[in-house]
C-alpha positions as CSV (number, residue, x, y, z in Angstrom):
1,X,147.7,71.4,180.7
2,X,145.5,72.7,177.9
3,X,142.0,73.7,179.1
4,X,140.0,70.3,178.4
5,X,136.2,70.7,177.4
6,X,132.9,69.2,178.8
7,X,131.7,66.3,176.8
8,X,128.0,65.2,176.3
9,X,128.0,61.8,177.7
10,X,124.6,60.9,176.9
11,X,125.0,59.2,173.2
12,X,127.6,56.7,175.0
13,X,124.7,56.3,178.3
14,X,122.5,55.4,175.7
15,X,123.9,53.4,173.3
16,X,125.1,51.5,176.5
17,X,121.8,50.8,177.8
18,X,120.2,49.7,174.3
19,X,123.0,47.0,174.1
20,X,122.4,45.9,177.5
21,X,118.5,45.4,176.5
22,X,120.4,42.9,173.8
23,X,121.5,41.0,175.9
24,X,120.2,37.5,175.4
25,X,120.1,35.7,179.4
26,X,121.9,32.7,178.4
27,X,125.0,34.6,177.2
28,X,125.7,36.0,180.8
29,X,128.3,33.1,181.5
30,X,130.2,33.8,178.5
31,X,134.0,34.3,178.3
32,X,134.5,38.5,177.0
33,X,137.6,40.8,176.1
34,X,138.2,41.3,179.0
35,X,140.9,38.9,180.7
36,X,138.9,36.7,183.6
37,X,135.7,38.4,183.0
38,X,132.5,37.2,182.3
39,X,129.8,38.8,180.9
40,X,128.1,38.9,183.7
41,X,130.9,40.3,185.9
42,X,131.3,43.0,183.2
43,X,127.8,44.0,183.4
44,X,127.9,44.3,187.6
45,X,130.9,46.8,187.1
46,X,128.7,49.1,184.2
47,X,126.2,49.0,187.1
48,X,128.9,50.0,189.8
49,X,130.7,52.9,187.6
50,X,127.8,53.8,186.3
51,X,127.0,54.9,190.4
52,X,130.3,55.6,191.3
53,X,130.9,58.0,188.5
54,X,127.3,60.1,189.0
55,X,128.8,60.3,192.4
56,X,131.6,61.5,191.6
57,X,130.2,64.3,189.0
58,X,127.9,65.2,192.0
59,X,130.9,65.6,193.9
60,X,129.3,63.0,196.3
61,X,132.4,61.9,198.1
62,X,131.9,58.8,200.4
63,X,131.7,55.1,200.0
64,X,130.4,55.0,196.7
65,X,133.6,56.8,195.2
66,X,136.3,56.2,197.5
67,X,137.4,52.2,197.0
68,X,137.6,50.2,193.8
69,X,134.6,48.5,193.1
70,X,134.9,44.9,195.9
71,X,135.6,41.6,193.9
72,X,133.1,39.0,194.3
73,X,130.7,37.0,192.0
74,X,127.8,39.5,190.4
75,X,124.1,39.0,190.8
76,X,121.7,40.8,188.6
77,X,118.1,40.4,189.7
78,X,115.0,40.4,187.6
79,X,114.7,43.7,185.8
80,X,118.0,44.5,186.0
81,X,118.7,45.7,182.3
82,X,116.1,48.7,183.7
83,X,118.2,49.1,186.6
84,X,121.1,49.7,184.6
85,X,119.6,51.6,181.9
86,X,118.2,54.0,184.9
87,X,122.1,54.3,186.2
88,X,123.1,55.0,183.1
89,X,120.8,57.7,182.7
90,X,121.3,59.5,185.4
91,X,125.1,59.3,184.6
92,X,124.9,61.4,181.7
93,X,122.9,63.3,183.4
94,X,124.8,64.4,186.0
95,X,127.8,64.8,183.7
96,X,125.3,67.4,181.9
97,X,126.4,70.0,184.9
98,X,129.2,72.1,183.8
99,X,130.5,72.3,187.6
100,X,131.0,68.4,187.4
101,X,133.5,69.2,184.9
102,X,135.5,71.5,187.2
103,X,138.1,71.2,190.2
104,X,138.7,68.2,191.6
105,X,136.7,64.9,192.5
106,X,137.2,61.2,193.5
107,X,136.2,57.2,191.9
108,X,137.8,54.4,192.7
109,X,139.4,55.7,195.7
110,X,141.8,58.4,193.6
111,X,141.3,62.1,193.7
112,X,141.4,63.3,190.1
113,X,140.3,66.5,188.0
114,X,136.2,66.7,186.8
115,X,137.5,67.0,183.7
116,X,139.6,63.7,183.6
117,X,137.3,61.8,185.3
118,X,134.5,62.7,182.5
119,X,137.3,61.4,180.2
120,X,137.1,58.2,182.0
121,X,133.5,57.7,181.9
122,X,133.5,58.2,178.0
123,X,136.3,55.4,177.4
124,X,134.3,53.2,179.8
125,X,131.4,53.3,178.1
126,X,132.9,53.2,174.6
127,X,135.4,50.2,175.3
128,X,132.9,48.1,177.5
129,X,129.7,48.7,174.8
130,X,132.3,46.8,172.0
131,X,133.1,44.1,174.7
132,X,129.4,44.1,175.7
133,X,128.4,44.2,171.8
134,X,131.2,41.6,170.6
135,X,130.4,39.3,173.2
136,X,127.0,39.1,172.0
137,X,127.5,39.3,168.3
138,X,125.5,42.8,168.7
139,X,126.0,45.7,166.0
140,X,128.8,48.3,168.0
141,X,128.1,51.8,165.8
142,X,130.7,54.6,167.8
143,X,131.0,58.3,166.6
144,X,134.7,59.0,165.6
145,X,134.8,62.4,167.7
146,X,134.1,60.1,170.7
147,X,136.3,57.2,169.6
148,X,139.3,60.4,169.4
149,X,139.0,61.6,172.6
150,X,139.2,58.2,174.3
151,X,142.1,57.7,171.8
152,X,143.6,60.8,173.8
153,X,142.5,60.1,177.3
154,X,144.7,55.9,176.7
155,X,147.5,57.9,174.8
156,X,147.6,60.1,178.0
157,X,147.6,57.3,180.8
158,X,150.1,55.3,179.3
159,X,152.6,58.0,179.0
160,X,154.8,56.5,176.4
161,X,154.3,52.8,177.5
162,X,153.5,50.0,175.3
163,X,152.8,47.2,178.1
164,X,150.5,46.9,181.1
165,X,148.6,49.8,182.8
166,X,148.1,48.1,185.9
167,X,144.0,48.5,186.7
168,X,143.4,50.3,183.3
169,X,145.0,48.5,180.1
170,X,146.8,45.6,178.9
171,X,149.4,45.6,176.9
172,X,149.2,46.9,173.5
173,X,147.8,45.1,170.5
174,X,149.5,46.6,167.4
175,X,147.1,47.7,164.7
176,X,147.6,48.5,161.2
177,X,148.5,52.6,160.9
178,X,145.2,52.6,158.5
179,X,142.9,50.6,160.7
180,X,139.7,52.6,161.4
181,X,139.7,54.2,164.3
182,X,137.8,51.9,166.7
183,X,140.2,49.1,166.1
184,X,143.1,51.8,167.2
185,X,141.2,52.5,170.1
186,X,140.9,48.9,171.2
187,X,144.6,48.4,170.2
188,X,145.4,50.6,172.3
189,X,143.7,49.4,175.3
190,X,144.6,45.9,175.2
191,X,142.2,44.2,173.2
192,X,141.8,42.1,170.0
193,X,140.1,44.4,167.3
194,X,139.4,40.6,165.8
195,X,138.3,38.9,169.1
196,X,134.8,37.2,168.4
197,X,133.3,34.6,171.5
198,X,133.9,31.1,171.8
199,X,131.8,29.4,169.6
């Protein structure tokens, strides 16, 4: 496998935490991309991987990075957009450590390379900031280079396969060959490039 460089994380953090400070309170209930999630629930997992995955760059093994994050209904107290937006923070800044990048760490209960797991990070704050931003009707503005190498990281866990990634992806949603990039991206991961909220 080709060497695979460090990434700065911090544009993604941050454009993350400046769409969660959009977030209006009575939109928490709404429906989002996401099959069976509400906005809400998608929120509480930001907050969990955004934990989990400093973790796991700290090479912090223990509770926080070795189980999927537990179902259950998702409260977010007063102040928690700063809560988040702290999380966040730290994420990209613990992903700022070239050793995070190297040998081998654990999230979600699976041992996998630094260097894929930074991958991860980067297509979950890229594909959850559109759901976030689509749900409510917010501006999503993504740099191509970082829309490419989540591109790569999908392309690589499907392996060839066009239908469900159990845990990761839904099926495919074909995209026109000359649709801009983020619309390939979200193609690719199972969502709607034209999905827009119940109105």
């Amino acid at each position: 496998m080709p060497e695979m460089p460090q990434l700065d994380l911090r544009p993604a953090a941050d454009r993350m935490a400046r769409l969660l400070v959009g977030v209006p309170d009575d939109a928490l209930e709404r429906p989002t991309p996401c099959p069976d999630l509400r906005l809400i629930d998608l929120i509480g997992h930001v907050g969990g991987f955004a934990l989990a995955f400093t973790a796991a760059a700290r090479k912090d093994l223990g509770p926080l990075t070795s189980q999927p994050p537990a179902p259950g209904p998702v409260e977010l107290e007063p102040g928690w957009r700063s809560r988040v937006g702290d999380d966040l923070a730290a994420l990209a800044a613990a992903w700022e450590a070239p050793d995070a990048w190297e040998g081998m760490t654990q999230a979600g209960g699976v041992d996998l390379p630094g260097a894929v797991a930074g991958r991860v990070v980067l297509d979950e704050l890229v594909v959850h900031g559109w759901d976030i931003a689509t749900t409510t009707c917010q501006i999503y503005d993504c740099d191509e280079a970082s829309l490419r190498e989540v591109e790569g990281m999908v392309r690589q866990f499907r392996a060839g396969s066009d239908g469900e990634v159990p845990g990761l992806f839904g099926p495919v949603v074909p995209v026109a060959d000359d649709a801009p990039a983020l619309h390939q991206v979200l193609g690719l991961t199972g969502r709607d490039p034209g999905w827009s909220p119940p109105r």
